[in-house]
Backbone as a printed PyTorch tensor [residue, N CA C, xyz], in Angstrom:
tensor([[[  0.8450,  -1.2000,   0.0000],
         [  0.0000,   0.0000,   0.0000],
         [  0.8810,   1.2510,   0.0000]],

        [[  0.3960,   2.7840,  -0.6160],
         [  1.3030,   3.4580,  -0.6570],
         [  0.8500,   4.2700,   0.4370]],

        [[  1.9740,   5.3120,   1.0280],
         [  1.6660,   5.8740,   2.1090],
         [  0.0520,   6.7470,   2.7540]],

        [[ -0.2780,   7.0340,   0.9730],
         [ -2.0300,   7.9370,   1.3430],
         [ -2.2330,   7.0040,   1.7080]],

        [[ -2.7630,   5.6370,   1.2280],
         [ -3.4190,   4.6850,   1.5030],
         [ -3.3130,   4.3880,   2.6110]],

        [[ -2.1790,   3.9810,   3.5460],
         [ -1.5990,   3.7990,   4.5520],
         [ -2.4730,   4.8100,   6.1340]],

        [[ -1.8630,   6.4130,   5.4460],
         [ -2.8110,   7.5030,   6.2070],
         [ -4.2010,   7.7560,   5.8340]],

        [[ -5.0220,   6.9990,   5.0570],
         [ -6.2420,   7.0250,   5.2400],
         [ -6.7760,   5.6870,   5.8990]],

        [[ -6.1330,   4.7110,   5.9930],
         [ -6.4480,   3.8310,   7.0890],
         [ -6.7690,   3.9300,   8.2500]],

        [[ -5.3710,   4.9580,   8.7130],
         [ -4.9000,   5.3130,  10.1250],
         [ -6.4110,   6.0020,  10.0020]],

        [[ -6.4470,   7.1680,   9.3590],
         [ -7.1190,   7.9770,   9.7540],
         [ -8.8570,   7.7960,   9.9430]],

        [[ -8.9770,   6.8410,   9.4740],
         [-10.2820,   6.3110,   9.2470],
         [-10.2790,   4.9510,  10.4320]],

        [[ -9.3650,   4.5760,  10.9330],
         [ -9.3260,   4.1300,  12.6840],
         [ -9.5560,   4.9260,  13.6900]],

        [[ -9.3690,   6.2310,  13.4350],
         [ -8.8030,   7.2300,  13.8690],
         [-10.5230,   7.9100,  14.4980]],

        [[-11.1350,   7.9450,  13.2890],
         [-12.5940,   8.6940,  13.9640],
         [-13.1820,   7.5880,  14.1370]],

        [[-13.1130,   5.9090,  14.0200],
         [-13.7070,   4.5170,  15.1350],
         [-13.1760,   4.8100,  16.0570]],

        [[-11.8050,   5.1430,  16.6610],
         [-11.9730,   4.9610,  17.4500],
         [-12.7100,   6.2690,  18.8160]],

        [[-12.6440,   7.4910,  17.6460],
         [-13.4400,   8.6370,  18.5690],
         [-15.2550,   8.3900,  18.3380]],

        [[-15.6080,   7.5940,  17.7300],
         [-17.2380,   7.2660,  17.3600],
         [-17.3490,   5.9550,  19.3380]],

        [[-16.1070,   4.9170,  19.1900],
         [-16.6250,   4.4810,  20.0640],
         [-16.2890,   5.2520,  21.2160]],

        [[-16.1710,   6.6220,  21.5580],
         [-16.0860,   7.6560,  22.7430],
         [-14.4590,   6.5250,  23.0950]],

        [[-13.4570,   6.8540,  22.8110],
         [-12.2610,   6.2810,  22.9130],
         [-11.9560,   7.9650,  23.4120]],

        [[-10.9760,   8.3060,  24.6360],
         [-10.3800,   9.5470,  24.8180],
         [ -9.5260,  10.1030,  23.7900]],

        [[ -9.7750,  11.4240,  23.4750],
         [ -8.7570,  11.7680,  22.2780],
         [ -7.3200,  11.6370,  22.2610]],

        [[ -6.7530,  12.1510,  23.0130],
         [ -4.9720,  11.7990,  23.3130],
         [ -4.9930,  10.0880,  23.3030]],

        [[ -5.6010,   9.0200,  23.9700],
         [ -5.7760,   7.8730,  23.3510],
         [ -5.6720,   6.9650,  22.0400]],

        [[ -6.8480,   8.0880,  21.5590],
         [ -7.3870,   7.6550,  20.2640],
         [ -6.2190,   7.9780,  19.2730]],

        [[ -6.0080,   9.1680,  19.4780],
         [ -4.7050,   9.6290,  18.5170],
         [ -3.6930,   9.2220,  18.9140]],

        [[ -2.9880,   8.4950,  19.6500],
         [ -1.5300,   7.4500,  19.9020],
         [ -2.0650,   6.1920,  19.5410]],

        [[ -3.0080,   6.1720,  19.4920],
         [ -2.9450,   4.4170,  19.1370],
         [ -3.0550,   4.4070,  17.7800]],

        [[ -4.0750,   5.0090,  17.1480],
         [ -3.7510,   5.4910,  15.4950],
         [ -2.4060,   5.9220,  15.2240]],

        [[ -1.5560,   7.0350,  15.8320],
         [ -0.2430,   6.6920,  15.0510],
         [  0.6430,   6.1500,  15.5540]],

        [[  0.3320,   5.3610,  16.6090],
         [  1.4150,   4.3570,  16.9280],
         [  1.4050,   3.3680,  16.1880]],

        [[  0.2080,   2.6460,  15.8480],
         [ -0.0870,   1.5200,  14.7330],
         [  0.3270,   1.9940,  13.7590]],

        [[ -0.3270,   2.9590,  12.8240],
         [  0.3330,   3.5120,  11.5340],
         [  2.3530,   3.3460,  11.1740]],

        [[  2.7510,   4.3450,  12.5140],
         [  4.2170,   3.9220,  12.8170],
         [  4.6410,   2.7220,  12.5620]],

        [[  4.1120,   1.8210,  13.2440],
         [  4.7010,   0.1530,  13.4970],
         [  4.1970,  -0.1950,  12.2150]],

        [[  3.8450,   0.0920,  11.3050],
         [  3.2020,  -0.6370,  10.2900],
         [  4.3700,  -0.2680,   9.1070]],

        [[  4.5680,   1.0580,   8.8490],
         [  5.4140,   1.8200,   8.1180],
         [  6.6200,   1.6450,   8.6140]],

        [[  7.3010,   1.2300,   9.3750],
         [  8.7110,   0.8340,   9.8470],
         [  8.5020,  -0.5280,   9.9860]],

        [[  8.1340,  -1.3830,   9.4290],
         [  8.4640,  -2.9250,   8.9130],
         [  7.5330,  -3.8080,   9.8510]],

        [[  6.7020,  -3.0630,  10.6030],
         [  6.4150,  -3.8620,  11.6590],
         [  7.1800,  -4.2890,  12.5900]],

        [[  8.0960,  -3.6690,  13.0220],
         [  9.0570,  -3.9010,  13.9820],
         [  8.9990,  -2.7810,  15.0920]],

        [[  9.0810,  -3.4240,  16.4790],
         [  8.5380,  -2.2710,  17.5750],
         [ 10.1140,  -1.7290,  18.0570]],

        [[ 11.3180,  -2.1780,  17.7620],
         [ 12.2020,  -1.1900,  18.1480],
         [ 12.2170,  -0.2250,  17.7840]],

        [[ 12.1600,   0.9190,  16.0560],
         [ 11.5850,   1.9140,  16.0150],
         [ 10.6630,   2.5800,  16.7660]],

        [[  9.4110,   2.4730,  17.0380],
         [  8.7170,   3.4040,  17.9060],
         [  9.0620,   3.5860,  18.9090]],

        [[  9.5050,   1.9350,  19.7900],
         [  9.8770,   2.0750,  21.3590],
         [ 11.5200,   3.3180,  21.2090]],

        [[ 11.9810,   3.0000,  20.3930],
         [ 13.0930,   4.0240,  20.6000],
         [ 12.8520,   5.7330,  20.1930]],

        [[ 11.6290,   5.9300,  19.5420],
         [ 11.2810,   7.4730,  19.4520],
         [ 10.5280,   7.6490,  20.4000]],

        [[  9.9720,   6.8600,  21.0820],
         [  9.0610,   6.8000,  22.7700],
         [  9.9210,   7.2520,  23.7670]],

        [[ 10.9240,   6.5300,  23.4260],
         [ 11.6330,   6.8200,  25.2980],
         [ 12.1950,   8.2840,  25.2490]],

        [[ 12.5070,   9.1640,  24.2150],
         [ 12.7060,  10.5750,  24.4450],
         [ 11.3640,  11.8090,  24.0830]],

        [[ 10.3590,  10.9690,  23.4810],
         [  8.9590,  11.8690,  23.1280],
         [  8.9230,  12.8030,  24.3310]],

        [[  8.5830,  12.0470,  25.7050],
         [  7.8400,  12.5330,  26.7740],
         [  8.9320,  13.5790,  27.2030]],

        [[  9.6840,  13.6810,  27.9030],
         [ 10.9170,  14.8940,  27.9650],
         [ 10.9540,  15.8930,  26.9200]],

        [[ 10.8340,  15.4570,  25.6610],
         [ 11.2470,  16.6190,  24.7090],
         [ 10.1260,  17.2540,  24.6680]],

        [[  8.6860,  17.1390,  24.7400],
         [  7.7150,  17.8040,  25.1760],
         [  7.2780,  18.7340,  26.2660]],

        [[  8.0410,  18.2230,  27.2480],
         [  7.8410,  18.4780,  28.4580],
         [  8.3530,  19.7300,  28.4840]],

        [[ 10.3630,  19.6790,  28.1300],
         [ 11.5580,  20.1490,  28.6270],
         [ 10.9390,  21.5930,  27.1270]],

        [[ 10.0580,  21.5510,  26.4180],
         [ 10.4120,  22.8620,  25.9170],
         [  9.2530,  23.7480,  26.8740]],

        [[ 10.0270,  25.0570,  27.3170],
         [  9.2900,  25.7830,  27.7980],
         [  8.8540,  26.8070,  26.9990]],

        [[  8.6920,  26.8190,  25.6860],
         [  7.8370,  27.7930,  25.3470],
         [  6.5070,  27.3430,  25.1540]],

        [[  6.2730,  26.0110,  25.2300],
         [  4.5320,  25.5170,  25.6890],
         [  4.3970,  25.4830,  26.8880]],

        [[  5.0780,  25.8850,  27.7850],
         [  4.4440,  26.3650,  29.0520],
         [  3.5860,  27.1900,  29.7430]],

        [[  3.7170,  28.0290,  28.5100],
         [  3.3310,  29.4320,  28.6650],
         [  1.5420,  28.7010,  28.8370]],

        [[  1.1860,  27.8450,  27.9430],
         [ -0.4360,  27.3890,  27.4430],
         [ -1.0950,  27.5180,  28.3700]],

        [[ -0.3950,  26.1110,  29.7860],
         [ -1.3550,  25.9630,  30.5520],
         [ -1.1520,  27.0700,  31.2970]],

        [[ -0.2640,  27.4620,  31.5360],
         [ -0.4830,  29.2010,  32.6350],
         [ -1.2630,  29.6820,  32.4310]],

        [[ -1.5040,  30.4130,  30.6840],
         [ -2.6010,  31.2690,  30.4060],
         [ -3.7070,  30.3780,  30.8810]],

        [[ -4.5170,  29.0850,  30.4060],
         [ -5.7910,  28.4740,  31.0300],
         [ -5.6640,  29.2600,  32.7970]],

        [[ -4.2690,  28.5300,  33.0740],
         [ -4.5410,  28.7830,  34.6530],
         [ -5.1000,  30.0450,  34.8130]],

        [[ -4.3000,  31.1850,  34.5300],
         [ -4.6010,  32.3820,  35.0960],
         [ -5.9760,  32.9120,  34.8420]],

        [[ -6.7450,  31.8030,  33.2950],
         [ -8.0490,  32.6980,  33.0350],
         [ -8.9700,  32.0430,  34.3620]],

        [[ -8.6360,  30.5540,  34.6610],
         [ -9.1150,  29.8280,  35.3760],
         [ -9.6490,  30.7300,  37.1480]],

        [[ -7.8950,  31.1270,  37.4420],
         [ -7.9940,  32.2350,  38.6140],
         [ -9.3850,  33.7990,  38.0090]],

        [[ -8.8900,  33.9880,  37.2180],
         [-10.1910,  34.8590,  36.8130],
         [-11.0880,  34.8740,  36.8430]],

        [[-11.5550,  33.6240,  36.2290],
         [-13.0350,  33.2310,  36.1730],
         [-13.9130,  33.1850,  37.7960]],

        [[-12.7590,  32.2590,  38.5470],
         [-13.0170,  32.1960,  39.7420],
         [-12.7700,  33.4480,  40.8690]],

        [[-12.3780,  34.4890,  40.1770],
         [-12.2140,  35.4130,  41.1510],
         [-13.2710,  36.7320,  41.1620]],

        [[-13.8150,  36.0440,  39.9350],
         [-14.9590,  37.1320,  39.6960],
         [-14.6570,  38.2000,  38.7050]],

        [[-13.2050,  38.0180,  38.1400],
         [-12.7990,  39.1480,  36.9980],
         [-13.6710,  39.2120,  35.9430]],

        [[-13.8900,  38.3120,  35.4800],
         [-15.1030,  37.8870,  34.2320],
         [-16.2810,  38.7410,  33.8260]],

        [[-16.9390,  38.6140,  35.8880],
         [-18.3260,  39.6770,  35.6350],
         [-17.5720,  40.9410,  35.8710]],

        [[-16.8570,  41.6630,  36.5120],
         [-16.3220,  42.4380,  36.5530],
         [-16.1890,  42.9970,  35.1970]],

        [[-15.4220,  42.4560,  34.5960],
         [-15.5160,  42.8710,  33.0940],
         [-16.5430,  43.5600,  32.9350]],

        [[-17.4630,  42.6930,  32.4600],
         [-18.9930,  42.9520,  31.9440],
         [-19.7680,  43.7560,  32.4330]],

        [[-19.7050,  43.7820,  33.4380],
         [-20.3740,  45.2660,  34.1040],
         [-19.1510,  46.5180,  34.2090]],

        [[-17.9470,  46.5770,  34.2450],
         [-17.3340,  47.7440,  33.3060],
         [-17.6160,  48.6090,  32.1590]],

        [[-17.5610,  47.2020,  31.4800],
         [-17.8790,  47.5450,  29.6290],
         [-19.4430,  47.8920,  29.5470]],

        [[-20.2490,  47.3700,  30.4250],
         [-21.8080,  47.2980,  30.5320],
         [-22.1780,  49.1860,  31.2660]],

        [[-20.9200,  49.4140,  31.9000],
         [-21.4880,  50.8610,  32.1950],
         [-21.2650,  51.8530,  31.3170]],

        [[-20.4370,  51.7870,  30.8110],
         [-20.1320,  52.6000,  29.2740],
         [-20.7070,  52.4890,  28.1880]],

        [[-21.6110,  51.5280,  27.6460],
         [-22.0520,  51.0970,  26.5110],
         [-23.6650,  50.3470,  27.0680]],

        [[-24.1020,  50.3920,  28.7120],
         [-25.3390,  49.7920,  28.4880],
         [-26.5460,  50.4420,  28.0670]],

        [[-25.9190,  52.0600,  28.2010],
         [-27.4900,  52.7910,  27.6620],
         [-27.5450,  53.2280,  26.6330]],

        [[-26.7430,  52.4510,  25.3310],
         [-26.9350,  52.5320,  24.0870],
         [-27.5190,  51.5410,  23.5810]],

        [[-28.7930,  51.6770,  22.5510],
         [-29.2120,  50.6550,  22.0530],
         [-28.6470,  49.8260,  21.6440]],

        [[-28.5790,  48.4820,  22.1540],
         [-27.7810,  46.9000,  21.6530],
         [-26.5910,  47.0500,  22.6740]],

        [[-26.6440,  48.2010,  23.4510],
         [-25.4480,  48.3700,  24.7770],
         [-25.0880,  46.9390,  25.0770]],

        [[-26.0500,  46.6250,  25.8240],
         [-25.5630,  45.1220,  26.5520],
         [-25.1080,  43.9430,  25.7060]],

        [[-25.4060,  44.1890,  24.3210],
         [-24.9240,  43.1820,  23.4070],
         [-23.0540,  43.2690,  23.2870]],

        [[-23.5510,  44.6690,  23.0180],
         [-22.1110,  45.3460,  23.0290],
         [-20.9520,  45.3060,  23.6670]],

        [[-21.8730,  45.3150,  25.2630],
         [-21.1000,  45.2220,  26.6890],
         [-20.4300,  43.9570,  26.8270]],

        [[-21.0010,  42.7990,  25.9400],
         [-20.8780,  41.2990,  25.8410],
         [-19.5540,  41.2120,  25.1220]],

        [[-19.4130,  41.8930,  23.7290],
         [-18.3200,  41.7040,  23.1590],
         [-16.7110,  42.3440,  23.6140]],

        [[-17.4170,  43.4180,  24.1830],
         [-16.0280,  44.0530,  24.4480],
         [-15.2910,  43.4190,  25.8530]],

        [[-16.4830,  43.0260,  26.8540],
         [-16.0580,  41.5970,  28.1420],
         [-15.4320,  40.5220,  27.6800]],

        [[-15.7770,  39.9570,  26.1680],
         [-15.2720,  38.9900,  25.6990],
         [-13.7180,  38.9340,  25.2490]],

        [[-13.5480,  40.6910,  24.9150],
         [-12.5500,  40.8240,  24.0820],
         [-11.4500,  41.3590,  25.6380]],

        [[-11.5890,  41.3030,  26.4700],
         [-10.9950,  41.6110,  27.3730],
         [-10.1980,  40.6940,  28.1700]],

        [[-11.6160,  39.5290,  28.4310],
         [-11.4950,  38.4620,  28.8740],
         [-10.3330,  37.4010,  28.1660]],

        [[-10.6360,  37.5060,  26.7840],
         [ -9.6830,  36.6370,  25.6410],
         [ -8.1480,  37.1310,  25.9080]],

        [[ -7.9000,  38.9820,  25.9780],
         [ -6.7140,  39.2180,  26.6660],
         [ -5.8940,  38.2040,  27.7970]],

        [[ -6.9860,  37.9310,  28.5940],
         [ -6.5920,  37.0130,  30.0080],
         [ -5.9480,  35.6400,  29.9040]],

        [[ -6.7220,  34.8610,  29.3050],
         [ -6.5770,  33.3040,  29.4720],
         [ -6.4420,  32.9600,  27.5170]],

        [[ -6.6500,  33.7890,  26.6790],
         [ -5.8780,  33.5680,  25.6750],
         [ -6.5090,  31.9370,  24.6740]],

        [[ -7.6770,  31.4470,  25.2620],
         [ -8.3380,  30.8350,  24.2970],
         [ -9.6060,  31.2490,  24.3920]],

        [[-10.1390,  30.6570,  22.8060],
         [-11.6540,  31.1190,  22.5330],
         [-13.0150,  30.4000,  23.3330]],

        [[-12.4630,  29.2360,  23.4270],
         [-13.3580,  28.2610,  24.4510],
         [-13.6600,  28.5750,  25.4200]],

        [[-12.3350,  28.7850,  26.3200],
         [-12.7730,  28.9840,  27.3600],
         [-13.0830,  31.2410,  27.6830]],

        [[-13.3260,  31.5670,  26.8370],
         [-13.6710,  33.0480,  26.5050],
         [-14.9870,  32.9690,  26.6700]],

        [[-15.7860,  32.3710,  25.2980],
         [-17.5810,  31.4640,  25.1820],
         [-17.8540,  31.6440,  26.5160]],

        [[-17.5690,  30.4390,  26.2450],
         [-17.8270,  29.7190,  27.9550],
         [-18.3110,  30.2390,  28.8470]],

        [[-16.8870,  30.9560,  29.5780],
         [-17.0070,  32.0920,  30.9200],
         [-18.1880,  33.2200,  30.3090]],

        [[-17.9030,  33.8370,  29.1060],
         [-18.7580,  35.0170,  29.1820],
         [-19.8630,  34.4170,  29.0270]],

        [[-20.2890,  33.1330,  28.3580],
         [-21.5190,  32.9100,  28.4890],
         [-22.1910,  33.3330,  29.3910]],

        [[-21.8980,  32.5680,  30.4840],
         [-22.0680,  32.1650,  31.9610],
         [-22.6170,  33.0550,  32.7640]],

        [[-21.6640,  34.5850,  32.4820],
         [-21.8430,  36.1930,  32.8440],
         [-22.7360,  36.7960,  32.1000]],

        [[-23.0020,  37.0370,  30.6930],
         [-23.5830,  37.9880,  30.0620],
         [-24.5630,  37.4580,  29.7920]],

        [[-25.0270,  35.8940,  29.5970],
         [-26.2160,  35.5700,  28.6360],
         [-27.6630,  35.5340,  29.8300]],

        [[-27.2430,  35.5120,  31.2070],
         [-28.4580,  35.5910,  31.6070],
         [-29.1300,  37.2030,  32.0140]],

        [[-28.1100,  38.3710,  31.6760],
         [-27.9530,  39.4400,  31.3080],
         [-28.7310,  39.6680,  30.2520]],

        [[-28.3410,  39.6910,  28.8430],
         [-28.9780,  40.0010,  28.1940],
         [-30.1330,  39.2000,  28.1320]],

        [[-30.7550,  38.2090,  28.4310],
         [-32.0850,  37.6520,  28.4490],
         [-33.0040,  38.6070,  29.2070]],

        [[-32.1860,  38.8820,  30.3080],
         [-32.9690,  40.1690,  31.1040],
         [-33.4810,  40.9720,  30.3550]],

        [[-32.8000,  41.7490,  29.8440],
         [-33.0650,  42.9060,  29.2480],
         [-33.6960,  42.8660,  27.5830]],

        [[-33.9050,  41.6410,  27.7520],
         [-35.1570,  41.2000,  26.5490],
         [-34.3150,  41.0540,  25.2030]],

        [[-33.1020,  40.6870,  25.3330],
         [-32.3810,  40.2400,  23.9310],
         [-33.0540,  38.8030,  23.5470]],

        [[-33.0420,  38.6690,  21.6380],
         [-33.7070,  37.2350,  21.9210],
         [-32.2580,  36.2810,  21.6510]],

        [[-32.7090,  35.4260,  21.5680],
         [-31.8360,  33.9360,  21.5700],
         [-30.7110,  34.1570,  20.8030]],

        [[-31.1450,  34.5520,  19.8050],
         [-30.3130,  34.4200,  18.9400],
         [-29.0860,  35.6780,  18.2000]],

        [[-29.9970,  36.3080,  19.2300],
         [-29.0570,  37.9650,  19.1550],
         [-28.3320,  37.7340,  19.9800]],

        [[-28.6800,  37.3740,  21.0440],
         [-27.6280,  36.8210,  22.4410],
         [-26.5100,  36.1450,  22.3740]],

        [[-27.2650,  34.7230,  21.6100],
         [-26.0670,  33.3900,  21.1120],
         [-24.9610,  34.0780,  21.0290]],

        [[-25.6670,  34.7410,  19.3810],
         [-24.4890,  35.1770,  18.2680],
         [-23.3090,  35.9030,  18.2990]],

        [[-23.5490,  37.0840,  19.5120],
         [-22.9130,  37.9110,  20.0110],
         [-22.0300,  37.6670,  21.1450]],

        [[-22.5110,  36.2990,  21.5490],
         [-21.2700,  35.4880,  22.3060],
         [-20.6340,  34.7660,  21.6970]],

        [[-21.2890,  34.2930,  20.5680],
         [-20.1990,  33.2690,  19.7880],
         [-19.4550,  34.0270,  19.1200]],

        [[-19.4660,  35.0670,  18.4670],
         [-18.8100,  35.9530,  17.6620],
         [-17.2620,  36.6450,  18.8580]],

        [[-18.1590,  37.1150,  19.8070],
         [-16.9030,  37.3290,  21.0870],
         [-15.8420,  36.3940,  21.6530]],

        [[-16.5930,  35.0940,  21.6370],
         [-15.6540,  34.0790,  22.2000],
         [-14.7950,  33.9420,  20.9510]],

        [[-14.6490,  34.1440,  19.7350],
         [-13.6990,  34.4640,  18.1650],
         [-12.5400,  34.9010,  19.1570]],

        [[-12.9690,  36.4080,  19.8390],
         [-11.6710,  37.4760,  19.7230],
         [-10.5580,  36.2750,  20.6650]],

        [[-11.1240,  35.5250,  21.5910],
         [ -9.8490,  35.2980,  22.2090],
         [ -8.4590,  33.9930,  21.8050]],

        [[ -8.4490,  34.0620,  20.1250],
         [ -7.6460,  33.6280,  19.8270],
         [ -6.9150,  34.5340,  19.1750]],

        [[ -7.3850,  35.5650,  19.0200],
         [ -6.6620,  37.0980,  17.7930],
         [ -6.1380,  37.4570,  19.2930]],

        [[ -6.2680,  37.8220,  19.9510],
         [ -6.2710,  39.2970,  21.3090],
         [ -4.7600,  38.4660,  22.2020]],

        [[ -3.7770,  39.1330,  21.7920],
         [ -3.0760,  38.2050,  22.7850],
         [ -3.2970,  38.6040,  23.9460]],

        [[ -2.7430,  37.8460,  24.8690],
         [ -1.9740,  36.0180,  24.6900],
         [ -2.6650,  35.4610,  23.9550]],

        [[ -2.5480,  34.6990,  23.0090],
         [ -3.1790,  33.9980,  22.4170],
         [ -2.6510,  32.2720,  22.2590]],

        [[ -3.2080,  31.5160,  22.7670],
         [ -2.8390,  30.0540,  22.8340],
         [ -2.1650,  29.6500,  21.2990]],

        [[ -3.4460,  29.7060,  20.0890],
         [ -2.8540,  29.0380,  19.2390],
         [ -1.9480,  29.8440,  18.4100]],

        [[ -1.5540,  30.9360,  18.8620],
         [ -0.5210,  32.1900,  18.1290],
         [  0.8300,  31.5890,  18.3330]],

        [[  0.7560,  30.9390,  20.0430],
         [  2.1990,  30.3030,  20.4730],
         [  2.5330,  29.0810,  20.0330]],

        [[  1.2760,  28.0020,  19.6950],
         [  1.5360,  26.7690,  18.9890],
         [  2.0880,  27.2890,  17.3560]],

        [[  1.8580,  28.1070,  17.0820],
         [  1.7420,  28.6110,  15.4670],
         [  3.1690,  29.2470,  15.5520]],

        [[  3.5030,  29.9120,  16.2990],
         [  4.9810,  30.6650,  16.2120],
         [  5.9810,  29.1680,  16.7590]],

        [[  5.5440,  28.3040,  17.1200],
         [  6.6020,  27.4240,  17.8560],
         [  6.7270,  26.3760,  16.6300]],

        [[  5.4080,  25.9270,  15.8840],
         [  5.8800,  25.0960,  14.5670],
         [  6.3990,  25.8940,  13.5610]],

        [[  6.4230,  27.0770,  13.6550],
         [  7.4060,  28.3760,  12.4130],
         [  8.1520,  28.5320,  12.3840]],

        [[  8.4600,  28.4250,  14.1940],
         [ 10.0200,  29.1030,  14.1300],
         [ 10.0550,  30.8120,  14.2310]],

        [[  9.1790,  31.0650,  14.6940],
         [  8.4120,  32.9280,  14.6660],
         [  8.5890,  33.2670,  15.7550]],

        [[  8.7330,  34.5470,  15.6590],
         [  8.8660,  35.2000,  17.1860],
         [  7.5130,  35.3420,  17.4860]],

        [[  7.2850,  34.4720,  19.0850],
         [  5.8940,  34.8380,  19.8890],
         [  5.4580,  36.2650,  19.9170]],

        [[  6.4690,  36.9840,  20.5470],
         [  6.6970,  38.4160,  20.4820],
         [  5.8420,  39.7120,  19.6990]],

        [[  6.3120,  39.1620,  18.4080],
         [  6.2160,  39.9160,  17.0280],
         [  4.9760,  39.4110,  16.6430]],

        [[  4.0750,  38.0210,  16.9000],
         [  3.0400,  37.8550,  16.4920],
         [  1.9700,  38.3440,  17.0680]],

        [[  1.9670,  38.2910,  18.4250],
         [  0.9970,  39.0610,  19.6290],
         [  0.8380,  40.9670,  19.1860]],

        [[  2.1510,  41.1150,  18.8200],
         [  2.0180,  42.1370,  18.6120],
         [  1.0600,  42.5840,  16.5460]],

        [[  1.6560,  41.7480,  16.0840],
         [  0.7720,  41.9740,  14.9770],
         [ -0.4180,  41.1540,  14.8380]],

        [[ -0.8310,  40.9780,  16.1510],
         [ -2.8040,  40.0580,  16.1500],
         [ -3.2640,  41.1810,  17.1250]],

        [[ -3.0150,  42.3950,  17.7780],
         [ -3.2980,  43.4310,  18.4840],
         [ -4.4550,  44.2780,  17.6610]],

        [[ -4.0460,  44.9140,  16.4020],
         [ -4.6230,  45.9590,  15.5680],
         [ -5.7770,  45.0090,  15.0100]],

        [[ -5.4950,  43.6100,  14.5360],
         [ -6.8520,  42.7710,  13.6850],
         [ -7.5400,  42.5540,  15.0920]],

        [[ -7.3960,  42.2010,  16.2900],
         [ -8.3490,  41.9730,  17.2690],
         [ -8.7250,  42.8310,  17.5070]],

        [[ -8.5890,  44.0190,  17.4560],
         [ -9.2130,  45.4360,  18.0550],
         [-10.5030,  45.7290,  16.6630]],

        [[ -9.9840,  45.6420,  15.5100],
         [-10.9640,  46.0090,  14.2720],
         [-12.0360,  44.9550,  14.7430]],

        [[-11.7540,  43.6290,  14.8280],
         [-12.6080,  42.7640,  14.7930],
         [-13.4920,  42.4960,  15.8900]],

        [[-13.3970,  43.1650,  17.3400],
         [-14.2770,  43.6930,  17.8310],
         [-15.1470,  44.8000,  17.3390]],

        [[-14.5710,  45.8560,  16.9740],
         [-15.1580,  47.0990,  17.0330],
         [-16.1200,  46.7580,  15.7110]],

        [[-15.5240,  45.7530,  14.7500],
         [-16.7660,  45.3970,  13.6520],
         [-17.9210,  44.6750,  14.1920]],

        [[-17.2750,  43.2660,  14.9970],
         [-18.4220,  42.8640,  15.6020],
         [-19.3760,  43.9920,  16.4530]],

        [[-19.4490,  44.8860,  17.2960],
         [-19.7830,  45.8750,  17.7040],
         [-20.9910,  46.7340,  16.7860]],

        [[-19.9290,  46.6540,  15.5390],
         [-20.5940,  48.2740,  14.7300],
         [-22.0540,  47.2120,  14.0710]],

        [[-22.0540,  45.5660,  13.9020],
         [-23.0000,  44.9060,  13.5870],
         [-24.0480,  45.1720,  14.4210]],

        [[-23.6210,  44.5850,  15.6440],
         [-24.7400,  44.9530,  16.3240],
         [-25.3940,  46.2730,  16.7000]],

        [[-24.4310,  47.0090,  16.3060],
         [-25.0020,  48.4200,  16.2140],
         [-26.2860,  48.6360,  15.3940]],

        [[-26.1530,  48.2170,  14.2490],
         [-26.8090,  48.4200,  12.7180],
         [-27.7270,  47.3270,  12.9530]],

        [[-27.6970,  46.3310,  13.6790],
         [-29.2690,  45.2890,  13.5740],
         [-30.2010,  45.3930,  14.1300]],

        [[-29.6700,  45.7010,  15.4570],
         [-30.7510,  46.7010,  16.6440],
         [-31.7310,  47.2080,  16.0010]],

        [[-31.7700,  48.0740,  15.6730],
         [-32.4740,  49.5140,  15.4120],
         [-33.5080,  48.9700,  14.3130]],

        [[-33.2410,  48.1400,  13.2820],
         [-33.3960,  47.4520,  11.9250],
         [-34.3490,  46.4540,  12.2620]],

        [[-33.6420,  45.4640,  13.9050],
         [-34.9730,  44.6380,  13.6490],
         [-34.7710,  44.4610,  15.1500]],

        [[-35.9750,  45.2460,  15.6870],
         [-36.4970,  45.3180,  17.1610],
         [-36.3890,  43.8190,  17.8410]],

        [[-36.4370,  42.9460,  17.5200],
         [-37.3520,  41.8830,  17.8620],
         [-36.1790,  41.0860,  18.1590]],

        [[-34.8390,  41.4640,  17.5400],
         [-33.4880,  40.6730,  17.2110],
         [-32.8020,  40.5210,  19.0230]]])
């Protein structure tokens, strides 16, 4: 078989074994550990010998260290109450403008994404804070959703940004220089998300 063939095997083991709820870090070593052993003759001294230094050389680089810190520190945030804090900041400046609190949502989001530096856990938290907020104040579902899903975006642009550091570390890029040029596109890309909800408000009451 030639090697596609080979990696569409793997890869098609690969979502059996995530269909039978197999854990992902699991699922994905046993797919390319097999694939491996298959493509090196079937012989397990190859893998066992790129095994015994994998775990260290992962470990020992510290510029993925930085990852789980950022989770941590959004983690301390979340739990410290910085989150709503946010939101009622941004919520006093922007709540007595029509679509304010929508508003107040994105720019908490885009603050928040500053913090802990992924988009997931950005969603998430601001969900948590703003969406029973704007239900209050009579946003519907889907004006609400959208305006959190669109916010939880910024916190992969807004450094810190998690996958900016995976992306500069397979490049070879300065972390540095990238944070700094995802600054100006995360700032537009709030203030667009923003200027939307500005313009739908008014257009369709009901939104």
């Amino acid at each position: 078989m030639s090697g596609i063939e080979v990696g569409g095997i793997i890869f098609a083991g690969l979502m059996l074994l995530l269909v039978l709820r197999v854990p992902i870090g699991i699922a994905m070593f046993t797919a390319g550990a097999v694939g491996y052993y298959y493509l090196t003759g079937a012989e397990a001294l190859p893998i066992l010998n790129y095994l015994k230094n994998l775990a260290y050389a992962r470990l020992s680089n510290y510029d993925i260290v930085v990852i789980p810190l950022f989770l941590l520190m959004g983690q301390f945030a979340t739990h410290g109450g910085l989150s709503a804090a946010l939101f009622k900041f941004v919520e006093a400046f922007m709540g007595h403008l029509r679509g304010g609190v929508a508003m107040a949502s994105i720019g908490a989001c885009a603050g928040f994404g500053a913090i802990c530096g992924s988009s997931l856990a950005t969603a998430a938290t601001m969900g948590q804070v703003a969406l029973p907020e704007l239900k209050r104040f009579g946003y519907s579902g889907s004006l609400a959703t959208g305006a959190l899903a669109a916010g939880g975006t910024l916190g992969i642009m807004i450094p810190p940004s998690v996958p900016l550091v995976i992306y500069a570390i397979l490049t070879q890029e300065s972390i540095g220089k990238l944070f700094m040029a995802a600054v100006v596109p995360g700032l537009l890309a709030m203030t667009g998300d923003m200027l939307v909800i500005k313009l739908i408000v008014p257009r369709a009451p009901q939104a």
